[in-house]
C-alpha positions, 0 to 999 in steps of 0.5 A, spaced: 720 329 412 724 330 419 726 323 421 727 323 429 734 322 434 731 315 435 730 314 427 736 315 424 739 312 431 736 306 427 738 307 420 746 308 424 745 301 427 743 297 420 747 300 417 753 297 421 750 290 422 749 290 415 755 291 413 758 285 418 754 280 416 755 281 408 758 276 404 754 275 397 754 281 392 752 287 394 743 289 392 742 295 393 734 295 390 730 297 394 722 296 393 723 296 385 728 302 385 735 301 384 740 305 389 747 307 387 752 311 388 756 317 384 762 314 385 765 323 387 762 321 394 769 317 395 773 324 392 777 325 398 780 316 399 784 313 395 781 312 387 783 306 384 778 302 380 780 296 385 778 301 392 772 305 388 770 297 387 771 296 394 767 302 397 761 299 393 761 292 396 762 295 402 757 299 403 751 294 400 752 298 393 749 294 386 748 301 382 753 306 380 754 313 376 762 312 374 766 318 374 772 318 369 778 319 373 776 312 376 776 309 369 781 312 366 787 311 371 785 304 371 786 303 363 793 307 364 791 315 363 798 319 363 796 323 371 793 329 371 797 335 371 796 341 375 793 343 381 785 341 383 786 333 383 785 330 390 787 323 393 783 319 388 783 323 382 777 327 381 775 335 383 776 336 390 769 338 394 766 344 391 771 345 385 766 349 380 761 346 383 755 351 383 752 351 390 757 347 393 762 352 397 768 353 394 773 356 399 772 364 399 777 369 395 778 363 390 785 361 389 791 364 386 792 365 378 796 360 375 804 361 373 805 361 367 809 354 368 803 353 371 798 353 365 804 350 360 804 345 364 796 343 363 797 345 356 801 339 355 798 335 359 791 336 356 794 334 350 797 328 352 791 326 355 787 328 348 792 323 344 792 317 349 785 318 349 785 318 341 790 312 341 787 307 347 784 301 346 777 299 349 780 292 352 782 295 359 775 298 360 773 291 357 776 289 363 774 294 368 766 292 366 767 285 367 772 285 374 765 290 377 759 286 375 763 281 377 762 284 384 755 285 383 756 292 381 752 295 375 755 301 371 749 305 369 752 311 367 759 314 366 761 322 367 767 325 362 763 331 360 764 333 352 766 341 350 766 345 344 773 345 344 774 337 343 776 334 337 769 329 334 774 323 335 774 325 342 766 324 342 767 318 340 772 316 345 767 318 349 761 314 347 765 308 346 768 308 353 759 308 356 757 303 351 764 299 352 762 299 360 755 297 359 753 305 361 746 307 358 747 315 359 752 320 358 753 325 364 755 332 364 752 339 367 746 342 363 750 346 358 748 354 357 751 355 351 746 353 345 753 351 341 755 346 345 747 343 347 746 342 339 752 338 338 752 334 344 744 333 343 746 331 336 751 326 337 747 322 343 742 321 337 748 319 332 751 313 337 744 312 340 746 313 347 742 318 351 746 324 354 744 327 361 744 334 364 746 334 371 743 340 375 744 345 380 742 351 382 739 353 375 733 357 378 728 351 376 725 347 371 725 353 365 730 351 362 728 343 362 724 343 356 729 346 352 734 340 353 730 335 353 727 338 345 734 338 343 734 330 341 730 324 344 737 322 346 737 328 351 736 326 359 736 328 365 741 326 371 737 331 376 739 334 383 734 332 388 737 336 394 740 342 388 732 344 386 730 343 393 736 347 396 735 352 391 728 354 390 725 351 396 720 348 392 719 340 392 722 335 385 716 330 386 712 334 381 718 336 377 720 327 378 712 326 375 713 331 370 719 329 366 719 321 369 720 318 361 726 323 360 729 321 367 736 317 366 737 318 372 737 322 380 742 325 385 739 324 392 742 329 397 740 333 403 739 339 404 736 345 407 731 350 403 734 357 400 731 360 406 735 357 412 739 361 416 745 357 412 743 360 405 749 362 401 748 369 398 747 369 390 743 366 385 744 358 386 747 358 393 742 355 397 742 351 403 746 348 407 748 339 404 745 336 411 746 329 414 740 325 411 734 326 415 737 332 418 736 337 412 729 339 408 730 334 402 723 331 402 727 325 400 723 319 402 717 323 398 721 322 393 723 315 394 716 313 395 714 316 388 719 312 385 717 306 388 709 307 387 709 309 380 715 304 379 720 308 375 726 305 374 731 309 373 736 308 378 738 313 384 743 315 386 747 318 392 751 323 392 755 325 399 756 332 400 755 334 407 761 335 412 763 328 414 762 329 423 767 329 427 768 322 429 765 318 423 767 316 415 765 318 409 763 310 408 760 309 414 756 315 412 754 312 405 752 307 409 747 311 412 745 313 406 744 307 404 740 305 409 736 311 409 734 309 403 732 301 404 727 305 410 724 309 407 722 304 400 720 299 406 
């Protein structure tokens, strides 16, 4: 759905107003379906856990999927090495990201300074994980629910080549914050999906696969097989914007094995702004502005009433003379137009 000037003129003007009269905790359910934020959309400003708390109240936001830098700086992880972190710890926009326009050429190899470097920082970073004790993110918890903001998932991707005591550290992390999912990218190796759909269904704790431009629903039903303890953390705006195909029936589909969505804008695999390649698609769009059937999707949501939450994910250009808040804002309010 194409929202007119005059319509995203509006939801502009709400998103403002609302946040100068806010002074309670922030509510973000909207019609019976819980909107949040993954906590990348604020990669680019400063990322302590104090300031990510702060952009959610401001933005009216009572639902998160919490991107570990977050957490784990705030409980004292060594600082990460290397290149590839920006201002708040995370991956800069596009970094590894399928569809995401990462800059063209690719970067320069790494010296090999460079990858001792990372060598040992990733040891470092293993064994404090390994040695950490869950009372930061005791703390970490109760400091956001106490600002009325409720983490409901936690992305720290295992890999094969991790330890299963960093599994562990894994689940132990979720379950401390009050999270009711895992997220990682939908894996491709058949050895990795085994072992992390394995070890979901040992501590009880769901994983969910995030998609991208994987072509469709194909592979869906393989993962979701793997444990009743699988899931899916799936992209509105990726399926859309890759296969030019609605995500409703795919949302009615697997509703009982949704964790959780992603909610973006974008413009069909068609457009004039489709990258080349298999999972280029088009372009991240201002809300409203690209081919995401966005409010069908809400309004699917809110009508069967499901409740796993939604959440924003920021991707597009910030445009000239605005701010990656008050474009959250938008979206915020895109989203309580369209379940009014």
């Amino acid at each position: 759905m194409l929202y007119t000037r005059r319509d995203l003129g509006k939801i502009a003007l709400a998103a403002g107003t609302a946040a100068a009269f806010r002074t309670s905790k922030p509510n973000s359910t909207f019609g019976g379906v819980q909107i949040g934020v993954i906590t990348y959309s604020f990669r680019t400003l400063p990322g302590s856990a104090e300031e990510t708390l702060k952009y959610c109240v401001d933005c009216g936001i009572s639902g998160i999927e919490l991107m570990s830098n977050v957490a784990e700086s705030y409980a004292g992880a060594p600082a990460p090495p290397g290149r590839g972190f920006g201002p708040g710890g995370g991956p800069p926009p596009g970094a590894g990201r399928p569809g995401a326009g990462a800059p063209a050429g690719g970067r320069p190899a790494l010296t090999p300074e460079q990858q001792a470097a990372m060598r040992k920082g990733a040891e470092e970073l293993k064994q404090w994980r390994l040695s950490v004790s869950m009372d930061k993110y005791k703390a970490f918890r109760k400091m956001y629910e106490n600002a009325g903001v409720k983490i409901h998932a936690f992305k720290l991707p295992p890999t094969m080549a991790m330890s299963d005591q960093e599994y562990e550290y894994i689940w132990d992390v979720a379950k401390t914050l009050g999270a009711d999912h895992i997220t990682m990218e939908l894996p491709t190796d058949d050895a990795l999906l085994k072992r992390v759909a394995d070890y979901a269904a040992k501590r009880k704790l769901r994983i969910a696969f995030h998609t991208h431009g994987q072509g469709g629903s194909s592979g869906f039903d393989k993962v979701l097989g793997a444990s009743k303890y699988t899931a899916l953390n799936f992209d509105v705006g990726h399926y859309y914007g890759v296969n030019g195909e609605s995500p409703v029936p795919i949302i009615e589909k697997y509703h009982d094995r949704m964790a959780s969505l992603h909610l973006k804008d974008r413009k069909g695999p068609n457009s004039a702004s489709a990258g080349a390649g298999p999972g280029r698609g088009g372009a991240n769009m201002p809300w409203g502005q690209g081919e995401t059937p966005l409010r069908e999707v809400l309004q699917v949501m809110k009508n069967r009433k499901y409740r796993f939450p939604a959440f924003i994910e920021y991707e597009y250009n910030t445009p000239e003379g605005s701010d990656v808040l008050t474009e959250v804002k938008k979206c915020v309010e895109f989203c309580r137009a369209a379940l009014a």
